[in-house]
VEXLUM-966148 format. One record per residue (C-alpha): residue number from 1; residue in one letter; x, y, z. Coordinates in Angstrom, 1 decimal, padded with zeros to 4 digits, m for minus. Layout:
N
<pos=NUM, code=a, xx=X, yy=Y, zz=Z> .
...
***
This chain:
215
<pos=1, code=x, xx=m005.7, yy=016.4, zz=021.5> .
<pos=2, code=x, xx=m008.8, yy=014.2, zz=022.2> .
<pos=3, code=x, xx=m011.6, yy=013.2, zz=019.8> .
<pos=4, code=x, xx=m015.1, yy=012.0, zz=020.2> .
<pos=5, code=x, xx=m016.9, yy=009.5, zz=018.6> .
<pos=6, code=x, xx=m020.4, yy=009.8, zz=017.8> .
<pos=7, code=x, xx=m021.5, yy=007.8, zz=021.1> .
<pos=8, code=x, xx=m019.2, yy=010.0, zz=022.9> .
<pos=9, code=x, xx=m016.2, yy=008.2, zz=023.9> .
<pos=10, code=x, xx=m012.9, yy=010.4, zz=023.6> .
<pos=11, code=x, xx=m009.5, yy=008.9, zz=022.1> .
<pos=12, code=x, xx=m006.4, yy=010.4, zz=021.3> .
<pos=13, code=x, xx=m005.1, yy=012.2, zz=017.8> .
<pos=14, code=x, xx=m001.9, yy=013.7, zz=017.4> .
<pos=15, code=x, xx=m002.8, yy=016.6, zz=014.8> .
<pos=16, code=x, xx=000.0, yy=018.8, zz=013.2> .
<pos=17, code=x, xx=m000.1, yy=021.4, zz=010.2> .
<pos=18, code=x, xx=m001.7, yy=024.2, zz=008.9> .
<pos=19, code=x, xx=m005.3, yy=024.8, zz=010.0> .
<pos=20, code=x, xx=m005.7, yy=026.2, zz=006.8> .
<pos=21, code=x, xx=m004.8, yy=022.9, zz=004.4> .
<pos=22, code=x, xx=m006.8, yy=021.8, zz=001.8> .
<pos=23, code=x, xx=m005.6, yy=018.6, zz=001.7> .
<pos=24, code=x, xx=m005.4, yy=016.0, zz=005.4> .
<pos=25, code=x, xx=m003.7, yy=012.8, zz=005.7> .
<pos=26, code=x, xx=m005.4, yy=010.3, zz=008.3> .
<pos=27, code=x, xx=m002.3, yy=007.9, zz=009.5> .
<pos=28, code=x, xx=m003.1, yy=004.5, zz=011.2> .
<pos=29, code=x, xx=000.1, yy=003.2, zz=013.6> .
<pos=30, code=x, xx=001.2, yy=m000.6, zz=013.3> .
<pos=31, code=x, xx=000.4, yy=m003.3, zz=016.0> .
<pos=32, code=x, xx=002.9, yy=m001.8, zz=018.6> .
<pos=33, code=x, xx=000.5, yy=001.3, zz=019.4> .
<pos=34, code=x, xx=001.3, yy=005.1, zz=018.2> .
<pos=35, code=x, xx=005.5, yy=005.4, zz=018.0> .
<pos=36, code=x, xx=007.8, yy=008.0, zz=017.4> .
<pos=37, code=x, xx=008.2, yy=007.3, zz=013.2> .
<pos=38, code=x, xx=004.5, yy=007.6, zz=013.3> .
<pos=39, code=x, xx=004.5, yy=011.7, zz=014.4> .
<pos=40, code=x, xx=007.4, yy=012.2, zz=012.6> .
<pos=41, code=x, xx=005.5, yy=011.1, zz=009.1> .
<pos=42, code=x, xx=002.8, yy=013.8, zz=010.0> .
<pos=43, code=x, xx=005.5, yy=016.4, zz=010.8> .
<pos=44, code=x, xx=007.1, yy=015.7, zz=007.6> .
<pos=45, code=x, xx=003.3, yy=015.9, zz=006.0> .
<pos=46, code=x, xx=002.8, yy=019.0, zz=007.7> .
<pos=47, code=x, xx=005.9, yy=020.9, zz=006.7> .
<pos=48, code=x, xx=004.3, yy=020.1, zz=003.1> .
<pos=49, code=x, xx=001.5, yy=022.3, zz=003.8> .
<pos=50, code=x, xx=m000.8, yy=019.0, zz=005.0> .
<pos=51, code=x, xx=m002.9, yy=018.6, zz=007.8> .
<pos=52, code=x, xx=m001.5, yy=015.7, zz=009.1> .
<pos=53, code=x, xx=m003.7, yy=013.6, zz=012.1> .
<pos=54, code=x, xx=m001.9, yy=010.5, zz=013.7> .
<pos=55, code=x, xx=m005.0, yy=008.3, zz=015.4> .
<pos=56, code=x, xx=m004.4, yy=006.4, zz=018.3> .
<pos=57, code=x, xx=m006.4, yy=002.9, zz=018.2> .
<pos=58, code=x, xx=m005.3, yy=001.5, zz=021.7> .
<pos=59, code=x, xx=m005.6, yy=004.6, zz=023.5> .
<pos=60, code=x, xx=m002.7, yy=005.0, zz=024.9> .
<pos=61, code=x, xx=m001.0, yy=001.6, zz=025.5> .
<pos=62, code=x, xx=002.1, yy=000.6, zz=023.8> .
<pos=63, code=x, xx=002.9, yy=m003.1, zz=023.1> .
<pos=64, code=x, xx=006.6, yy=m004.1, zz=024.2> .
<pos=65, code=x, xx=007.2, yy=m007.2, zz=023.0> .
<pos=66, code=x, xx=006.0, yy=m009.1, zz=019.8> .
<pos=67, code=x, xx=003.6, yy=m011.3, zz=021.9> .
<pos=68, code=x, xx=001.8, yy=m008.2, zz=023.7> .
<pos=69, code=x, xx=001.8, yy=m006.3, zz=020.4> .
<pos=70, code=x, xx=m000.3, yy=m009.7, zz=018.5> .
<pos=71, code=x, xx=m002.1, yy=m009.4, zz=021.8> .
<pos=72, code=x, xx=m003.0, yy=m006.2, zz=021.5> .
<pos=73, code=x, xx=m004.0, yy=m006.9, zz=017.9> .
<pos=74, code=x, xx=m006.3, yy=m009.6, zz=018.3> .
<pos=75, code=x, xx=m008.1, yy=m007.6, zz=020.8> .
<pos=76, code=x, xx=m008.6, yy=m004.9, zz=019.2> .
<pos=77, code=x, xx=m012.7, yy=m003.4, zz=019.1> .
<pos=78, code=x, xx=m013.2, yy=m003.2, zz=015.5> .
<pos=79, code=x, xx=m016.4, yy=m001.6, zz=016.1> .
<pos=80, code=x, xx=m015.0, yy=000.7, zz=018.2> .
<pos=81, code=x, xx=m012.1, yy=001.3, zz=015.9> .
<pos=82, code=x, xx=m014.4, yy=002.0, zz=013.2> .
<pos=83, code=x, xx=m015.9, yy=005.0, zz=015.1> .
<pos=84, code=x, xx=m012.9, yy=006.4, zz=015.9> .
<pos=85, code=x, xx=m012.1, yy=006.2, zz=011.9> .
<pos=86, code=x, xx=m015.1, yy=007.9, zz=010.7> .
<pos=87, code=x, xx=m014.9, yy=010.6, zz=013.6> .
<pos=88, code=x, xx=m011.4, yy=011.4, zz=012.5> .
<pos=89, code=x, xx=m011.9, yy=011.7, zz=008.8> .
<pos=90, code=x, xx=m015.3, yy=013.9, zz=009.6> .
<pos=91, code=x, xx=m012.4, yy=016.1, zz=011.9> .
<pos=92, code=x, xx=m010.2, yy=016.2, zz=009.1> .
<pos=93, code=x, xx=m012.8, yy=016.9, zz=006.0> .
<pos=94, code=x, xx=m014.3, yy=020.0, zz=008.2> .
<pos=95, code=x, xx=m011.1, yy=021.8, zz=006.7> .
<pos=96, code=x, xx=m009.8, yy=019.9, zz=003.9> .
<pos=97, code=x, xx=m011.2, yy=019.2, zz=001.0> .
<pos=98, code=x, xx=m009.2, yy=016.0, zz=000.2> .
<pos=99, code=x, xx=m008.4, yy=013.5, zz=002.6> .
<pos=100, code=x, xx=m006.1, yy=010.3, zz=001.8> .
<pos=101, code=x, xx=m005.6, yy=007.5, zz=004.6> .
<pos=102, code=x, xx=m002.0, yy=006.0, zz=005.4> .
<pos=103, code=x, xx=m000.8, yy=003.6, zz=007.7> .
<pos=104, code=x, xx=001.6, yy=000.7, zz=008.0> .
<pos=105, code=x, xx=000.8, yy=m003.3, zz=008.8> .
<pos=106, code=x, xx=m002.2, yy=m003.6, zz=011.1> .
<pos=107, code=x, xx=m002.5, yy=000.8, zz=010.3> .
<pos=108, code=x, xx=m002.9, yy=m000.3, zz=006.5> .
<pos=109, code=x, xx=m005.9, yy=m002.4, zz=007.0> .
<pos=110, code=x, xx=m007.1, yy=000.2, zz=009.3> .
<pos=111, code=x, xx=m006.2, yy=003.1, zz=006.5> .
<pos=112, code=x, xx=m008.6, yy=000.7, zz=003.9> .
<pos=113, code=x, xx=m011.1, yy=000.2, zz=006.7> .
<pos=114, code=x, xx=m011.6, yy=004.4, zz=006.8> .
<pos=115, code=x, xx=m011.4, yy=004.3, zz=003.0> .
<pos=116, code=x, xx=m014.0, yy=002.0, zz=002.9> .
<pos=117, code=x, xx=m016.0, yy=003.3, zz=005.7> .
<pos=118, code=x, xx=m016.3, yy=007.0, zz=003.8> .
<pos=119, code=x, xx=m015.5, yy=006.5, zz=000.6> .
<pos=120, code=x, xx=m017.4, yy=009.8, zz=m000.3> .
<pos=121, code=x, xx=m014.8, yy=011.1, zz=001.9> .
<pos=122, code=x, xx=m011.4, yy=009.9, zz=001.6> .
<pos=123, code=x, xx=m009.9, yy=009.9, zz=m001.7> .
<pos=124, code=x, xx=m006.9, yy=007.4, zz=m001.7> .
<pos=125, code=x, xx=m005.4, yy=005.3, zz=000.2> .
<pos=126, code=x, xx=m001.4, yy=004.3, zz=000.8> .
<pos=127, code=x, xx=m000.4, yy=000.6, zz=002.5> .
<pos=128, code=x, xx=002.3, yy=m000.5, zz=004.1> .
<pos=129, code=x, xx=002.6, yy=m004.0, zz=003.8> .
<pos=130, code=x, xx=m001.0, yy=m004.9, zz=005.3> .
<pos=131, code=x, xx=m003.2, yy=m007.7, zz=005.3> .
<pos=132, code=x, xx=m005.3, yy=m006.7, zz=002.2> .
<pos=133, code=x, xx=m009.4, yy=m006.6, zz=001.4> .
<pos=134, code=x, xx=m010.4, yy=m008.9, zz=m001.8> .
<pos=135, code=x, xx=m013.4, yy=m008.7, zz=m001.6> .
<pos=136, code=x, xx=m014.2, yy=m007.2, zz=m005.1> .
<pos=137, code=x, xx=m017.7, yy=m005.8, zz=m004.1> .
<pos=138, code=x, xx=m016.0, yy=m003.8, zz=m001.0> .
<pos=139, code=x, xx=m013.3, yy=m002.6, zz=m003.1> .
<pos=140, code=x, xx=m015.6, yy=m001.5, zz=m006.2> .
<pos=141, code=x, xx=m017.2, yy=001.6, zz=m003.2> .
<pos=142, code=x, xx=m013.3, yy=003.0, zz=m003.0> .
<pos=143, code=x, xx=m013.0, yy=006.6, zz=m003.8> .
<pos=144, code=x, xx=m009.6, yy=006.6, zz=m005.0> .
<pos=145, code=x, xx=m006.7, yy=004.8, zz=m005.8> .
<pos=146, code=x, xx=m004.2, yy=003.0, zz=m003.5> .
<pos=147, code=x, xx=m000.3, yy=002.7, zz=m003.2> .
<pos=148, code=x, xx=000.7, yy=m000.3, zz=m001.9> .
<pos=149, code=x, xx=003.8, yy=m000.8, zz=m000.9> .
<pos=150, code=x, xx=005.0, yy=m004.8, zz=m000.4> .
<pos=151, code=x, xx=007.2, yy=m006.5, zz=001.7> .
<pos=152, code=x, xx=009.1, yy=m009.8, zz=m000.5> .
<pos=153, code=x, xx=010.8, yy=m010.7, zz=002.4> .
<pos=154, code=x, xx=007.1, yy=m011.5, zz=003.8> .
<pos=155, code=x, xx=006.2, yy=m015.5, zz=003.2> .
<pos=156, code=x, xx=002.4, yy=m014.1, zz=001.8> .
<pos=157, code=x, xx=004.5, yy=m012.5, zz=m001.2> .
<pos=158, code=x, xx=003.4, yy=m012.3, zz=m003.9> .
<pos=159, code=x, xx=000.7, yy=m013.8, zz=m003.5> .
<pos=160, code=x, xx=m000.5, yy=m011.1, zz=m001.2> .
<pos=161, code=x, xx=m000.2, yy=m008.9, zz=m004.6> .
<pos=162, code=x, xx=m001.0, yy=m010.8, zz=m007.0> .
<pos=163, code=x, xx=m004.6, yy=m011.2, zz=m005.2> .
<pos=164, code=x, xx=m005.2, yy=m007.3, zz=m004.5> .
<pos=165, code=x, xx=m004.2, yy=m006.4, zz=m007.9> .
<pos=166, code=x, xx=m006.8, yy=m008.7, zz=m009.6> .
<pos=167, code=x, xx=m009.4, yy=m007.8, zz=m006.7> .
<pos=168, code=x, xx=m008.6, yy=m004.0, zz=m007.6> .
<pos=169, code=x, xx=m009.2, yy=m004.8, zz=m011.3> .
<pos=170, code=x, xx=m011.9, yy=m006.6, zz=m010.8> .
<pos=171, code=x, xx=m013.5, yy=m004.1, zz=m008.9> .
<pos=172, code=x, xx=m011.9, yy=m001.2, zz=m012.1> .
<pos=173, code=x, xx=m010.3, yy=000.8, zz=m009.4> .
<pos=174, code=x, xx=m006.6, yy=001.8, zz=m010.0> .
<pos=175, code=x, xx=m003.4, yy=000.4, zz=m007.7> .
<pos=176, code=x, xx=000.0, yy=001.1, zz=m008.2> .
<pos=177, code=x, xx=002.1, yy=m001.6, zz=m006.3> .
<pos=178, code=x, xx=005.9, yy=m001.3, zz=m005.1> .
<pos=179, code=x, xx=007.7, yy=m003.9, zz=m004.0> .
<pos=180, code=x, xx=011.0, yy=m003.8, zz=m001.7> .
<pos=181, code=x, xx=013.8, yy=m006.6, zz=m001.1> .
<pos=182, code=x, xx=012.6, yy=m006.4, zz=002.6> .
<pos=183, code=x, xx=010.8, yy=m007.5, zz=005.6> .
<pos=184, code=x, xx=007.4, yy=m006.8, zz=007.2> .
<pos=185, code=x, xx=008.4, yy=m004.2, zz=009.4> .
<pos=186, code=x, xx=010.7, yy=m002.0, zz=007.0> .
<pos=187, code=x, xx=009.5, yy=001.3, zz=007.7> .
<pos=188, code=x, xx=009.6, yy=001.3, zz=011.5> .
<pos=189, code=x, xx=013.3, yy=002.5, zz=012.6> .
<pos=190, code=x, xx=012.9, yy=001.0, zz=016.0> .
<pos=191, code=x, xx=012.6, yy=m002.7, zz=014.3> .
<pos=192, code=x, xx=015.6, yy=m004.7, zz=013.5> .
<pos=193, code=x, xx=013.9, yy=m005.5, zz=010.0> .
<pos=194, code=x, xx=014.0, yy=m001.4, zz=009.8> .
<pos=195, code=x, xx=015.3, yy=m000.9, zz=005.7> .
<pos=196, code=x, xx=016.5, yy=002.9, zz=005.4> .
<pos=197, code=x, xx=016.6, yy=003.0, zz=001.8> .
<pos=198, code=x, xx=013.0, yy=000.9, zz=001.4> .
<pos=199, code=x, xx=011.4, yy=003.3, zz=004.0> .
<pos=200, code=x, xx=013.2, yy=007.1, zz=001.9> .
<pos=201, code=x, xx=012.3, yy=005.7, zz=m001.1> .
<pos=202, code=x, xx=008.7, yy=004.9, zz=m000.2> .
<pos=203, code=x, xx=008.8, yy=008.3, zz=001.7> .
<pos=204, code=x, xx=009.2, yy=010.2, zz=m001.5> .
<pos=205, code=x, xx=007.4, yy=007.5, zz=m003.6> .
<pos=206, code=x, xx=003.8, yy=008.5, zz=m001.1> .
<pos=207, code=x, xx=005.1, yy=012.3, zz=m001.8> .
<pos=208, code=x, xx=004.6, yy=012.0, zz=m005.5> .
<pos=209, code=x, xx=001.6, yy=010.1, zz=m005.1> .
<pos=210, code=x, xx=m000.3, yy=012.6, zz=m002.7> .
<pos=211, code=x, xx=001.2, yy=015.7, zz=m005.1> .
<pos=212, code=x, xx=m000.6, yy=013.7, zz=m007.4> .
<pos=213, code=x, xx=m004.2, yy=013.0, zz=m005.7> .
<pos=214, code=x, xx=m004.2, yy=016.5, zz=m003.9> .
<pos=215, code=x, xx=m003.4, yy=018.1, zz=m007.4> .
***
């Protein structure tokens, strides 16, 4: 279905679950563009009774190789992207009370950009190895907590952690950090850094943590 920012340019959402929920996730794709593992996290969201809304930055395009996908990235309208954030989490909080943010590498930063953006309105926050805000007076207007999950295989680790969690302290809001023996990349089954145990595991690790922020 199509969106609208507040200036009135449309962009693309892929929305699944009960109209009814109480509780929406907002998920953010990586730097290839909206992919298949992307609309299967919302399906699985959704058959947990979550309204699940998969945003699509690059309208459309898909990267298909690592230098048009860091292409892609780099060009990338944050303005624009930030209006397409808050339009989606205003779509999502019209039904739900609760709405946590989610998304994976470039996605994550995106999922703390909407967290950040509404914090009145979003009410955590789950990363996939992302580059991270530590900046202590941005983090200090978070609503909620966050779930980070961390790549070691990644040369920022753990430095990358270490950083965010005294950030996150600093700024007295609560993180809970997982790290995998993997590489950026893990969760996406189309990558050849693709970890099936990291990626089940941190499935059912964000399932606790939502059971626990939608409680």
């Amino acid at each position: 279905m199509l969106l609208k920012t507040s200036d009135g340019s449309e962009f693309e959402v892929h929305l699944i679950g009960p109209e009814t929920a109480k509780a929406g996730v907002l998920i953010l794709h990586d730097w290839w563009g909206v992919l298949d593992y992307n609309k299967i996290w919302a399906e699985r969201l959704a058959a947990l009774g979550y309204r699940a809304m998969v945003v699509d930055l690059y309208d459309g395009e898909r990267a298909r190789t690592v230098e048009e996908a860091g292409e892609m990235m780099r060009a990338l309208d944050q303005d624009l992207a930030d209006s397409k954030l808050i339009a989606a989490v205003e779509f999502l909080r019209r039904s739900c009370a609760k709405v946590v943010t989610l998304g994976w590498s470039l996605g994550g930063r995106q999922a703390m950009q909407a967290a950040l953006l509404m914090p009145e309105d979003v009410v955590a926050t789950v990363l996939f190895y992302c580059r991270m805000v530590t900046d202590v007076k941005q983090l200090s207007q978070l609503g909620g907590p966050v779930l980070v999950f961390y790549a070691q295989q990644e040369q920022t680790f753990p430095a990358k952690m270490d950083n965010f969690t005294k950030a996150m302290a600093e700024a007295g809001k609560p993180v809970e950090s997982v790290v995998y023996d993997a590489a950026h990349g893990f969760a996406n089954p189309t990558s050849e850094r693709h970890n099936p145990a990291a990626t089940e595991e941190a499935w059912n690790k964000t399932c606790e943590f939502l059971a626990r922020v939608f409680r």
